[in-house]
N, C-alpha and C positions, 0 to 999 in steps of 0.2 A: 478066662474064668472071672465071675463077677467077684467084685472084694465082697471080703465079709460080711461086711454088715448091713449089707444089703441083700434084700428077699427077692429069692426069684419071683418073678408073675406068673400068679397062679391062673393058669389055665382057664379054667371053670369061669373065676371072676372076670376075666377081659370078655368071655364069650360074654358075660351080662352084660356089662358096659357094650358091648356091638351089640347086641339086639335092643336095647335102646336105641340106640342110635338108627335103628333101620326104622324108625319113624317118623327118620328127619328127612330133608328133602335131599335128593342123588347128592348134590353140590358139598353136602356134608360128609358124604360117606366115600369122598374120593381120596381123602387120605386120612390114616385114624388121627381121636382127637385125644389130645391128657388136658388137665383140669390146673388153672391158674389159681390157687386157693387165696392169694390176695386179690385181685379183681373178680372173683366170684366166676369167672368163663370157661369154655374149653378154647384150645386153640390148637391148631393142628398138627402135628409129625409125618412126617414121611414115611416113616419107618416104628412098629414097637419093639423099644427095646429088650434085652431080656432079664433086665433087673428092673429094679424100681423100688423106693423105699416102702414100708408096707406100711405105714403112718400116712403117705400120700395114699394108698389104696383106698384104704378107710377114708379118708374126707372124701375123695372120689365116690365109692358108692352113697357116704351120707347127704351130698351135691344131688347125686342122680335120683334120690328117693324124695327128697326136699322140693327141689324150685325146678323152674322149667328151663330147659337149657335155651340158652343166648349167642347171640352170633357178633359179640362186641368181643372183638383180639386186641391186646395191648400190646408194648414194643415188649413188654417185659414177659407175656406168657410167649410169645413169638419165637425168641430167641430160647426157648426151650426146645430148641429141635431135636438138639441129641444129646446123649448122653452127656456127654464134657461139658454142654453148656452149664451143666444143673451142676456138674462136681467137675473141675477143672481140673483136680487131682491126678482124673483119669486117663489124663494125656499132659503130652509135653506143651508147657504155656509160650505164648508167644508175647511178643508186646502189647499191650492192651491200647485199644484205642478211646476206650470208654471207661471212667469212673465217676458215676456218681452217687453222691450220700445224701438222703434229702429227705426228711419227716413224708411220710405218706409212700416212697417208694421204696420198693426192692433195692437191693446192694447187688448189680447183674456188673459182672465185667465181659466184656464183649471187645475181639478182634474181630479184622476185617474178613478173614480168612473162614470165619465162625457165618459171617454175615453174607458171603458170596455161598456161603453152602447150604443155607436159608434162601437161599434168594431160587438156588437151583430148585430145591425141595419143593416151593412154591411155582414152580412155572406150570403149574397144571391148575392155578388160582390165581389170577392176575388181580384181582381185586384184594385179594389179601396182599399182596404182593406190594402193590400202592400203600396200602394199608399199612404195613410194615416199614416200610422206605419215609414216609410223612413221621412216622412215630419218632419213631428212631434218629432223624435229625430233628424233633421237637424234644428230644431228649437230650438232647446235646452231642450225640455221636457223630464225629466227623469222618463222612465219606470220602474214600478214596478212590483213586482209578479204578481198581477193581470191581469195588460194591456199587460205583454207576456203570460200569459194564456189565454186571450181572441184574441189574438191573434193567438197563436196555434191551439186553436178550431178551428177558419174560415181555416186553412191551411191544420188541418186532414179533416174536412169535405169537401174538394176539392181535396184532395190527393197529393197537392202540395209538393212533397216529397224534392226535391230540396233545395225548399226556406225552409222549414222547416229543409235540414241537415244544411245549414246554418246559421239557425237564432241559434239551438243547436249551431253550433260553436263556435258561439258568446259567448252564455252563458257560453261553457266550457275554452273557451280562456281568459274568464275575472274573474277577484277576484271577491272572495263574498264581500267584502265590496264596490268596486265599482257597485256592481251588488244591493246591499240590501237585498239577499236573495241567499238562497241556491238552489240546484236540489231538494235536498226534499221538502222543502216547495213549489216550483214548483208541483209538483207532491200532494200533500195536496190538492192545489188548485183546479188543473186539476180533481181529484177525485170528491172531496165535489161541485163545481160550475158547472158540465158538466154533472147532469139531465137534465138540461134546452134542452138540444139541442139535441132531439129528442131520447134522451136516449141512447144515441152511446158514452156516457163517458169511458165502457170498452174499443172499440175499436180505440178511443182519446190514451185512457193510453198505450194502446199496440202500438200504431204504433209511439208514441213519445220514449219508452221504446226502440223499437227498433234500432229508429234512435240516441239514445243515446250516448247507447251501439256501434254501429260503429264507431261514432266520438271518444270516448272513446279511440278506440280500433286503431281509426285512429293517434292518438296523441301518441299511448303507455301507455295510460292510463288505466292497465288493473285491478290493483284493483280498482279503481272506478265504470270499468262495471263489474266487479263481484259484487260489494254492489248495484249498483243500480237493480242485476237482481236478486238477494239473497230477497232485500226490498220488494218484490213485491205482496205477499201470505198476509201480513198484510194491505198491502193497497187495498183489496179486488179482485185484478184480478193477472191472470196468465199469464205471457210472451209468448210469440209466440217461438216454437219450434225450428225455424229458426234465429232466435238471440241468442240461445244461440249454438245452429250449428258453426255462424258464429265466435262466440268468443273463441270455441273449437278451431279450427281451427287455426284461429291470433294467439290462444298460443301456437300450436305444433310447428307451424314455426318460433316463436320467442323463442323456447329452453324452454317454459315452462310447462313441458309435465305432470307433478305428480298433475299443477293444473285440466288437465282436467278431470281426476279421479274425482279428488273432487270437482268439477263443475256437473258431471253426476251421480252422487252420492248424491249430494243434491237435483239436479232437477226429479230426480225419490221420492226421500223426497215431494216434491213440488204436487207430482202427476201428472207430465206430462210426456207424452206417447214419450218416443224417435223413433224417423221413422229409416227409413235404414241409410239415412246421417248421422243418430248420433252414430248407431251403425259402419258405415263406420268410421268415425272419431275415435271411442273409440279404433278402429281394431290398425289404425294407430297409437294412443299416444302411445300401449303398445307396437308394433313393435317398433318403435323407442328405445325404453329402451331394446328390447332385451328380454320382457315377453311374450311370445309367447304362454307358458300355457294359461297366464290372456287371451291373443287374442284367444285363441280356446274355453275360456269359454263364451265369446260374443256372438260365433256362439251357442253354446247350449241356453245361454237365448234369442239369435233370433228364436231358433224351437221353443224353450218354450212360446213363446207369439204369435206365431204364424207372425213373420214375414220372411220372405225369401230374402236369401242375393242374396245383387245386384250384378252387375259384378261388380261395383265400388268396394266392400266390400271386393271379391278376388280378382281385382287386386290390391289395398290395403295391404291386408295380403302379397301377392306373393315379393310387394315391399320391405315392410319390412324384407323377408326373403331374399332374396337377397343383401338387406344393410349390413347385421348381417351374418348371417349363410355362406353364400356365393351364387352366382348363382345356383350353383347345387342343392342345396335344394329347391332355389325358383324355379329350370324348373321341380322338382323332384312332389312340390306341386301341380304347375301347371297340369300335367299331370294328379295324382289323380284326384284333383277336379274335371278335365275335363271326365274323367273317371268316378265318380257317378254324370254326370250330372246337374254340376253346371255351372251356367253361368260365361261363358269364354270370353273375347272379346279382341279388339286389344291391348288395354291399360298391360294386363296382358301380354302380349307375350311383348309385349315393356319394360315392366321391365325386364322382363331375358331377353331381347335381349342387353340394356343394361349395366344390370348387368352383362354379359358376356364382352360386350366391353370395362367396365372399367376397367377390370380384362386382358385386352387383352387377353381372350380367344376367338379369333376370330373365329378358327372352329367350337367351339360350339353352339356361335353366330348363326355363318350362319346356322346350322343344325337348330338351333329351327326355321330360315327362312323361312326354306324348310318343317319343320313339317306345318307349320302354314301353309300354302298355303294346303298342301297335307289333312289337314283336313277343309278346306273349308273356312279359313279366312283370309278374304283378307291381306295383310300388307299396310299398310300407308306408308307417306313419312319419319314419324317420323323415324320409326325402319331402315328405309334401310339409313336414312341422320344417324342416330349412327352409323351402317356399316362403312359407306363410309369414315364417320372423323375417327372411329378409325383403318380400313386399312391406311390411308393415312398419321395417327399418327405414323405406323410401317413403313411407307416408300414402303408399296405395294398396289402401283402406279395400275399394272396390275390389280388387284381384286378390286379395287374400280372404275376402269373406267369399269369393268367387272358388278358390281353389278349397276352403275348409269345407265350402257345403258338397261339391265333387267328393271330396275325399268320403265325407260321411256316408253321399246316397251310393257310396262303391263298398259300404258295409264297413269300413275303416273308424274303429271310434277316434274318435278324438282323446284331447291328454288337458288336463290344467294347465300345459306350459304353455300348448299350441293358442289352447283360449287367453293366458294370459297376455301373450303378445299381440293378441286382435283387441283387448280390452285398455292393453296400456296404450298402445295405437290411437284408438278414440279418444282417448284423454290427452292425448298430447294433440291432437288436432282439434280440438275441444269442442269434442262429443262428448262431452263428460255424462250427460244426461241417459244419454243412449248405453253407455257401458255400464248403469246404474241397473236401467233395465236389462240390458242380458242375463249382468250378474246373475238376478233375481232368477231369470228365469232357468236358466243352467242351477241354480239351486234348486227349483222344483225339481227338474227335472233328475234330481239323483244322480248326477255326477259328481265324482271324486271332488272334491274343492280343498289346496292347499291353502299354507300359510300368507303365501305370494299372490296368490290371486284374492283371497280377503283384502288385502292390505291395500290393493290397489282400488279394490270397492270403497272401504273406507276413506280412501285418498280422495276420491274421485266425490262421495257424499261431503266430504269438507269443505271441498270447493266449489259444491252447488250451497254451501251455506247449512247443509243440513246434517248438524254435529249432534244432537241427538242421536238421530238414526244409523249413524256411523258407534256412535258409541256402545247404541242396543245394538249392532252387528260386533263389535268384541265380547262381548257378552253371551250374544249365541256361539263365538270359536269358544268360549269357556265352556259353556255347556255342550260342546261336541269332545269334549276333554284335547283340543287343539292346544298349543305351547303359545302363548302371547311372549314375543320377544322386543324390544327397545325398540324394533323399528316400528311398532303396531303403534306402542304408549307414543311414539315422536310423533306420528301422522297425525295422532289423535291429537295432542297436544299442538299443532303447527295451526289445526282444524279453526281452537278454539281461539287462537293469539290472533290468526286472520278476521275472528269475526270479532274481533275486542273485548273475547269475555277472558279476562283475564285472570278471575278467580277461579273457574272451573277448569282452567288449564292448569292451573295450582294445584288442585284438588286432584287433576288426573296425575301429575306430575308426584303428587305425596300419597296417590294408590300406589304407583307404580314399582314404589319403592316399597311401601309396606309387600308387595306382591313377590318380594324379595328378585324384583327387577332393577338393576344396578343400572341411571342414568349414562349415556358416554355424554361426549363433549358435543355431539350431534344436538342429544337434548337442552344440554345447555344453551346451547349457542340459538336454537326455535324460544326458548323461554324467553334471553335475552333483548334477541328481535322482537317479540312481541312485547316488551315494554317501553323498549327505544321508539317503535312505530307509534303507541300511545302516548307519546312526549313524559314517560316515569322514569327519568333520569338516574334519579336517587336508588329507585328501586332495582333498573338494569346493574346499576355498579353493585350497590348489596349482592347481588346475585352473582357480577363477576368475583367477589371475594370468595362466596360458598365453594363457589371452584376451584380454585386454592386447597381450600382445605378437604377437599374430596379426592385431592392428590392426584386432581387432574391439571390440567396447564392450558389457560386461553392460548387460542392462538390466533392467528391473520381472519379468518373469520370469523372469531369471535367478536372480535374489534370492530369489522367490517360490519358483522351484523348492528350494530352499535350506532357506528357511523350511520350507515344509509337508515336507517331507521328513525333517528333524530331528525335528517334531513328530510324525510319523507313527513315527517310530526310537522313540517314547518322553523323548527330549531335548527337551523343553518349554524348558528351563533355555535351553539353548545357542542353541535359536533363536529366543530371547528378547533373550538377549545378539546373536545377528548381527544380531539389527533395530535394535538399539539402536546399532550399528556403522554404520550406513548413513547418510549425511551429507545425502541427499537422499531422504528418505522419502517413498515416495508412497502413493495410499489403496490399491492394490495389495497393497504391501505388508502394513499393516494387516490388510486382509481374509484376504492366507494364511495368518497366523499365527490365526485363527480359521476357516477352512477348511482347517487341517491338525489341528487341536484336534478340532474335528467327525469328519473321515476316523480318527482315530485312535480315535474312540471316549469321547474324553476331554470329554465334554459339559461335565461342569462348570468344567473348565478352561479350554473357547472362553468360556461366561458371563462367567466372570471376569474373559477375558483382553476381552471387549467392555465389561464394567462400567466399567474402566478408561481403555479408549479414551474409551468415551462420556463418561466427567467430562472430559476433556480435551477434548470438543467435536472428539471424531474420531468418528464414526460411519462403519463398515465398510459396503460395498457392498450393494446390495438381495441378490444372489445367495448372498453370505455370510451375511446377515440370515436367508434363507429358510432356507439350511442348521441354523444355527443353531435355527430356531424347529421345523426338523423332528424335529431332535433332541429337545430339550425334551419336543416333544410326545410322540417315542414312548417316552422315558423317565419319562413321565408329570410332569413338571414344568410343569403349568400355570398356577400362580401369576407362575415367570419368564419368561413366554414371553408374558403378557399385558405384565408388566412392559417386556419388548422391543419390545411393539408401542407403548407409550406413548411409550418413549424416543423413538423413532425420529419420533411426531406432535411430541413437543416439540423437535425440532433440524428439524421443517418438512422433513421425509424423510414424503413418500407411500408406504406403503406398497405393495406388489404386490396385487392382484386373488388371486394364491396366496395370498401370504401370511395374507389374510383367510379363505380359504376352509380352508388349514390347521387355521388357530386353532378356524372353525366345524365343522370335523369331528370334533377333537377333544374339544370340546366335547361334540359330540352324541353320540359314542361311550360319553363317560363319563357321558352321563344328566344333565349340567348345561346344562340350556337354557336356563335365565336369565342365564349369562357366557354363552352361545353366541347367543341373543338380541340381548346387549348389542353384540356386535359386526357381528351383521347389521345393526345399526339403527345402529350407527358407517359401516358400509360404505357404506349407501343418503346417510347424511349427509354421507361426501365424495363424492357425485355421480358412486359407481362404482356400475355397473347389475350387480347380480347374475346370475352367468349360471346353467345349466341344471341344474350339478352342484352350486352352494352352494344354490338353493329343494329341489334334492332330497336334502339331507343335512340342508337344517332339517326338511325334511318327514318323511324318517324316523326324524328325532333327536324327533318330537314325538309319529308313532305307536310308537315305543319306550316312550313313558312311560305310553302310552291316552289321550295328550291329544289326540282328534280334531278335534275344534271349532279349535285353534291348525292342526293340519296342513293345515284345509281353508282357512283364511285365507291362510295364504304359500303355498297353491296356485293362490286366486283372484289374490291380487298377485302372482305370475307370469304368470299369464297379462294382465291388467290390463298392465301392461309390455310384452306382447308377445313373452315370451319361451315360446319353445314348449316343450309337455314332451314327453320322451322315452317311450320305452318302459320304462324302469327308473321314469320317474319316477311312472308309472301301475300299478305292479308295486307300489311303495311305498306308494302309496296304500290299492290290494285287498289286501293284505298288512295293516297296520292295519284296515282295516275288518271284514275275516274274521274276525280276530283278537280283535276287538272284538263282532262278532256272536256267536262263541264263547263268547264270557266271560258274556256274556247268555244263551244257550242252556242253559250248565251250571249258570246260579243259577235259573232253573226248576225249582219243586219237582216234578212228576208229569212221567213220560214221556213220557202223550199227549200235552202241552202243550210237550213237547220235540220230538217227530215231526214237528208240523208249523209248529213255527218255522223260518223260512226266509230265505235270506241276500239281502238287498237292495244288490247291487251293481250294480244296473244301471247307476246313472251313471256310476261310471264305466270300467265295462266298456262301456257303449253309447257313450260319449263315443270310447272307443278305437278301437270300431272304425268309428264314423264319421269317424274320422281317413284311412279306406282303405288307399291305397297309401304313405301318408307316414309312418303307424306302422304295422309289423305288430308284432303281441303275440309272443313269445317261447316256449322252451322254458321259461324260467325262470317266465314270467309263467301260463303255464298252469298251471304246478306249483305254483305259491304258490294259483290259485283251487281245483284240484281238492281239494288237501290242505286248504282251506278248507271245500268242499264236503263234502268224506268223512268231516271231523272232526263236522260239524253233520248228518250223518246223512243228505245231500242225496245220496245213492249215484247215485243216476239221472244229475241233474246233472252229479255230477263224471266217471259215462262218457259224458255228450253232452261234456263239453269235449275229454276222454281224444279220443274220434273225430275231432271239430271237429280239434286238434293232428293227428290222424294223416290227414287231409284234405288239410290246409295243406301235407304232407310236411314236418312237425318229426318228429325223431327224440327220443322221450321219452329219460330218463336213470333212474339209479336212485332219483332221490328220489320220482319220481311212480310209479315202480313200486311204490318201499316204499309212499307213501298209499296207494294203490287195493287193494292185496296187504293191507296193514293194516286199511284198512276192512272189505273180504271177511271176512276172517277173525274182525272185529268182531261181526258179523250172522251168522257159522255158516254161509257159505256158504263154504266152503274149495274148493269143483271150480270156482271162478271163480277163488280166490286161485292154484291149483293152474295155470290156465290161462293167467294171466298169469305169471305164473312160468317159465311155457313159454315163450312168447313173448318173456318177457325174454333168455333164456335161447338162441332161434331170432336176437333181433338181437342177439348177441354181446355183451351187456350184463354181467359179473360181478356177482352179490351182493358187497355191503359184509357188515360186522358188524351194522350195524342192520338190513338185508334178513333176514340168515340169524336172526338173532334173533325177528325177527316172524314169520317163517315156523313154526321152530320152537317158540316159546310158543302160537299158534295151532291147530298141529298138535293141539299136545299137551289142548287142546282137546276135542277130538272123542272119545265114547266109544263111540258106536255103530260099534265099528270091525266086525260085522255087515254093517248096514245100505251100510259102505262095499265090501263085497268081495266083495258078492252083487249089485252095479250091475246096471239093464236095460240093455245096451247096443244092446240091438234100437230101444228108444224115446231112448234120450241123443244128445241135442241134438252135443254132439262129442264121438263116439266114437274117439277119437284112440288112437294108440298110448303115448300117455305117460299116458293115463286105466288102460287095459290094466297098463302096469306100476309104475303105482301101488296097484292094489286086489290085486298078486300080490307085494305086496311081503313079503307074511306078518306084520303088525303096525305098530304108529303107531311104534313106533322103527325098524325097519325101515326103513318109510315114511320116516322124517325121515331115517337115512345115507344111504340109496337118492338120496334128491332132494338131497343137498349133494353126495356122490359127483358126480351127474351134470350138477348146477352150475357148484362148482367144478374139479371135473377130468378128469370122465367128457369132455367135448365138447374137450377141449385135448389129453390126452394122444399119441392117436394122431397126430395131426396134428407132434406135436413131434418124435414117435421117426421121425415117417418125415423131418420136416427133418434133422434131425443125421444117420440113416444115408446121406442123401441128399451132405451135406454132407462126410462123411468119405470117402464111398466119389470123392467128385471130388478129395481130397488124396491116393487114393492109385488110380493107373491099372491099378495090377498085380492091386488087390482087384475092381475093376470086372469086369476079364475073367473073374476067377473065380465071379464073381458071374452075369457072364453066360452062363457055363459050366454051373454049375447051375441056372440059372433052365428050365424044362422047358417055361416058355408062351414067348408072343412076347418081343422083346427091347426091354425097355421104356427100358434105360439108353441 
């Protein structure tokens, strides 16, 4: 019975409050609402009571005739749920968890017991539900186990996945003492209280479990989701397969691979059924370690239980083999597998495609490219953008623009990463010019354009000198609303220091900052160089103190920049003395102030300035050393640059494999093969294997001198070694030999004993080309045998090789024109020199000065000029029209302007005047029409 003083609800009036209400939208009338008379709102009940004071009634209808009703709940109308809330009286009170007195709010006491029964009332309103829980700890009320359990509840039963990894958050981000409670008792809760709710407590506990376990695993906290997913068999339900999938995984990539064993190991314990993903997973943890038995016993308890591996599962395995084993094994697995029928897909060939490029085994790369295609799978962008970065990594340029345009005319777009590794390519090989333009034209063209590939245009416009237009290129990423970050303003700034304007890098340097771009040590250290290089001493150190105070900290290349900078200005002196200022010298340092000696030219000044180090038992870096010795060399100081390589054996510094091969080139160049000897035989004595380019630099440094017999021995000890020879290095070889059989040809005293001496290269020309497909001979290597041939009289010869090259589709050059042209003209047969000539002349070849030279001392030749201009042309083999206007030339000098005329400028000229008129008449539209005006045929413009 309701107390006294309190008025039953009159009937009549609640029915008008509900028919109000059926105005409002369904959302409102799913549970009735009472009226908050301090926040002006209604807010919800689950239930109406059957009292209610009748002083509320009255404000309640005067509210409902008044103002339009509101859907703003506060923590304080909220907690009106039930009766007791509003009069505590009316029940037995329990502890209170909340009190507070505060100008502007209600005097509400609220337990937790009060707040879980709120919370239930509400699970048919999740939004309120939020609503209520945010209020109510902004109020100060402190949640307990149970009021985030009941809160939980309304969150799985709406699936609000979200707000519930965040409310986890919470819980995992805060101590249990501030908290009152633990995860487990959490979970106690969640268990034993979550019948009530329609009996879906198992799938409560599992989808909390899950979300757990991620934040867990999101934090690094991976023993904890393993105990809370261990805990789980005793508290009567099983974890979802896929949370512990996901925890497998976070541990192989975070190096802790021996737990997922004992994670999959227990959860088969547990009784739960692992799907392909976990077998996918397990493939992986044991590839990573290198147990590839354990990995092939997966697949046997995958038959055994009757599940069938996904592709995932061999591309997986194939990865693993190729981390470890090497690529070869994983295209070798690849293959099998595909061979009994196992699913294969692009992911799999993208690992050995990969795996091949990190190894830079590029050919076999590309082969697996060409397999994949050739058995019906398509390639992505992934496999062919690895291609393209790791040719472009090797500096071949050709084969990566070769594979980007395949890729495109196969419908495959392209990406800004793929182009930026073909653009930063060119600038490093210094095409800088050429990546200018692409840029440009990939910008018309409507492609995506990152931050990274800007920067690399700008880069690239600094160092053709053109910092302007670099700079109106940040300016249009401003206006594309693109992010400018330090490395943009550095580039820019490095742009202007290289071209010595030294105020406008100032200038960009004091936007960059107003641009609320925060210098690093990068910037500083480009600023600094750029005033050390224009000898502003004063000004670099000012600027090293700014740094300081920007709470940043110079360091080895600040200094450095410093040094070599001075030394590049010409100030030796002064950035002798700044080294000598540095309190904590490092070998750094040392080295720049000898790789600023170098850059500047000043060779014998870096000697000196290393003479010095080295008595003091400093010895400067190998890359410094190398500089140094390259200098020397091309300054031809051979004596000091041996001397460096001693120094450097006696302070127990190994020299570089360059460096060696340096000193042997120089050597061989200057015809001194016994110090170039002496250092080959130092090289092989520290137990460095000679490679391809030092046997073929002693090899040609030895037939440079006619020493054959030595060249043919460190050609057998290369290969003895196993070092294979190139195509130059068998070019060097027949080069000496020709050369050699020449010399013997020409000390023959009688002709006819010169006629039919004859050049014996078989070896190794037949050596070469039973090489096959792993060397082809050259344009180069052709021309060295033909000019070999032609010179010894072997004409025939040298036009079977002449065909053999133009067979193979080599485009001869002008050097093998001049031999062959030379030789013709040798023997008086000049309608051969004549014909070649032509033909040089048809593939767009220009005569040099030695061409035009052989032609006309040849010419000049010939006296039967008769016999040449009375030709049969009814019987000539090629009655060409260039034979015709030669014999009408009217004489041998004639003859010889006639054929340079038409060499050099006769086949260019027209061709040029129609580019230019072609070219001015589109600078100006008004000539065009006039043009087309007069024009009396079709209209060709």
């Amino acid at each position: 019975m309701a107390p006294q003083h309190l008025a039953p609800f009159p009937i009549p009036q609640y029915y008008q409050v509900r028919s109000f209400c059926s105005l409002l939208p369904s959302s409102f009338l799913q549970i009735p609402l009472l009226f908050d008379s301090y926040t002006q709102s209604f807010f919800p009940c689950a239930s109406i009571p059957m009292w209610i004071p009748s002083t509320r009634l009255i404000s309640c209808r005067k509210f409902v005739t008044r103002i339009q009703l509101t859907r703003f709940y506060s923590a304080s109308a909220l907690v009106q749920l039930s009766p007791a809330a509003q009069f505590p009286e009316a029940e037995e009170q329990d502890v209170y968890t909340f009190r507070k007195d505060c100008a502007g709010d209600r005097f509400i006491d609220l337990n937790a017991s009060r707040v879980v029964e709120s919370f239930y009332n509400l699970k048919n309103e999740p939004n309120l539900a939020c609503s209520f829980f945010t209020q109510l700890k902004e109020s100060g009320f402190q949640h307990n186990v149970d009021t985030y359990a009941a809160f939980i509840r309304v969150l799985c039963r709406w699936r609000l996945d979200r707000k519930l990894q965040s409310l986890l958050s919470e819980i995992v981000g805060s101590k249990e003492s501030d908290m009152g409670f633990d995860i487990t008792a959490l979970f106690e809760v969640l268990r034993e209280g979550g019948e009530g709710v329609e009996g879906q407590h198992s799938s409560v506990l599992v989808r909390v479990l899950d979300m757990l376990v991620k934040e867990y695993v999101r934090v690094g906290m991976f023993d904890e989701a393993i105990d809370a997913l261990f805990l789980t068999k005793r508290r009567g339900f099983l974890p979802h397969i896929m949370s512990c999938n996901f925890l497998m995984n976070r541990l192989i990539e975070h190096g802790k691979v021996d737990m997922v064993v004992v994670i999959y190991r227990h959860l088969k314990m547990l009784g739960l059924n692992p799907n392909h993903y976990t077998y996918g997973i397990l493939v992986k943890a044991y590839c990573r370690n290198g147990n590839f038995e354990e990995a092939f016993d997966v697949f046997r308890e995958m038959e055994e239980v009757g599940v069938s591996p996904t592709a995932f599962t061999c591309s997986t395995f194939i990865e693993g083999l190729c981390s470890h084993k090497g690529s070869d094994s994983g295209y070798e697995a690849l293959r099998k597998l595909r061979a009994a029928h196992w699913p294969i897909d692009t992911f799999s060939y993208t690992a050995v495609v990969r795996g091949f490029c990190s190894e830079m085994k590029l050919e076999e790369a590309e082969k697996v490219l060409f397999a994949m295609v050739n058995e019906g799978v398509d390639p992505d962008v992934c496999i062919y953008g690895a291609l393209i970065r790791a040719y472009c990594k090797a500096g071949n340029l050709r084969q990566a623009e070769a594979l980007h345009d395949n890729m495109v005319s196969n419908g495959i777009k392209t990406n800004c990463v793929i182009v930026s590794s073909i653009l930063q390519c060119k600038c490093v090989m210094g095409m800088v010019s050429e990546a200018v333009d692409q840029f440009k034209e990939l910008r018309d063209s409507g492609i995506f354009l990152d931050e990274v590939l800007y920067n690399i245009a700008v880069d690239a416009l600094c160092k053709l000198g053109k910092v302007e237009e670099a700079e109106e290129l940040l300016n249009e990423m401003m206006g594309r609303h693109m992010s400018l970050d330090v490395v943009h303003y550095t580039t820019l700034i490095a742009g202007y220091c290289l071209q010595g304007k030294l105020v406008d890098a100032k200038n960009i340097f004091e936007k960059m900052k107003e641009k609320g771009v925060e210098p690093d040590i990068i910037t500083y250290n480009v600023l600094v160089g750029g005033f050390s290089r224009n000898g502003l001493i004063e000004e670099a150190l000012e600027l090293l103190n700014c740094i300081e105070t920007q709470g940043l900290k110079p360091n080895s290349a600040t200094h450095n920049r410093i040094i070599e900078g001075l030394c590049m200005a010409g100030k030796v002196k002064e950035a002798e003395a700044f080294l000598n200022t540095l309190e904590d010298k490092c070998l750094e340092n040392y080295s720049a102030m000898v790789d600023g000696c170098c850059k500047a030219n000043f060779t014998r000044e870096a000697y000196k300035q290393f003479s010095k180090f080295s008595k003091q038992r400093i010895l400067v870096k190998k890359n410094s050393c190398l500089k140094l010795l390259s200098s020397l060399c091309m300054e031809g100081e051979w004596d000091k640059a041996l001397i460096l390589l001693k120094r450097m054996l006696d302070c127990n510094v190994e020299p570089s494999q360059m460096m060696y091969s340096k000193l042997i080139g120089a050597f061989c160049r200057n015809g001194d093969m016994k110090r170039a000897q002496w250092v080959f035989d130092l090289l092989v004595e520290r137990r460095i294997t000679p490679n391809v380019i030092t046997y073929t630099m002693m090899i040609n440094g030895y037939c440079r001198v006619n020493c054959l017999l030595q060249a043919r021995g460190i050609f057998n000890d290369m290969k003895e070694r196993g070092i294979k020879p190139d195509v130059i290095t068998y070019t060097v070889l027949l080069d000496g030999h020709l050369k050699e059989s020449l010399k013997r040809a020409r000390s023959l005293q009688h002709a006819k004993e010169r006629e039919v001496e004859k050049i014996d290269d078989s070896p190794f020309w037949s050596e070469l080309n039973d090489m096959g497909k792993k060397i082809e001979p050259d344009v180069f290597c052709y021309t060295v045998l033909i000019d070999g041939h032609c010179k010894t009289n072997n004409f025939q010869d040298a036009i079977d090789l002449y065909d053999e090259m133009i067979a193979r589709g080599l485009q001869p050059d002008i050097v093998t024109y001049t031999a062959l042209m030379s030789s013709c003209l040798s023997r008086g047969d000049i309608d051969m020199a004549i014909t070649l000539a032509g033909e040089m002349s048809f593939r767009g070849i220009k005569p040099d000065s030695r061409a035009m030279s052989v032609l006309h001392c040849g010419i000049l030749k010939e006296t039967d000029v008769e016999k040449v201009q009375q030709r049969d042309y009814e019987n000539l083999k090629d009655a060409s029209l260039l034979w015709f206007l030669v014999d009408m030339s009217g004489g041998i000098v004639r003859l010889r302007d006639d054929l340079m005329t038409m060499l050099i400028a006769g086949h260019e000229t027209t061709a040029a005047v129609l580019t230019w008129a072609v070219f001015l008449l589109a600078q100006n539209p008004s000539k065009v029409k006039k043009a087309q005006a007069d024009w009396s045929g079709p209209n060709i413009l």
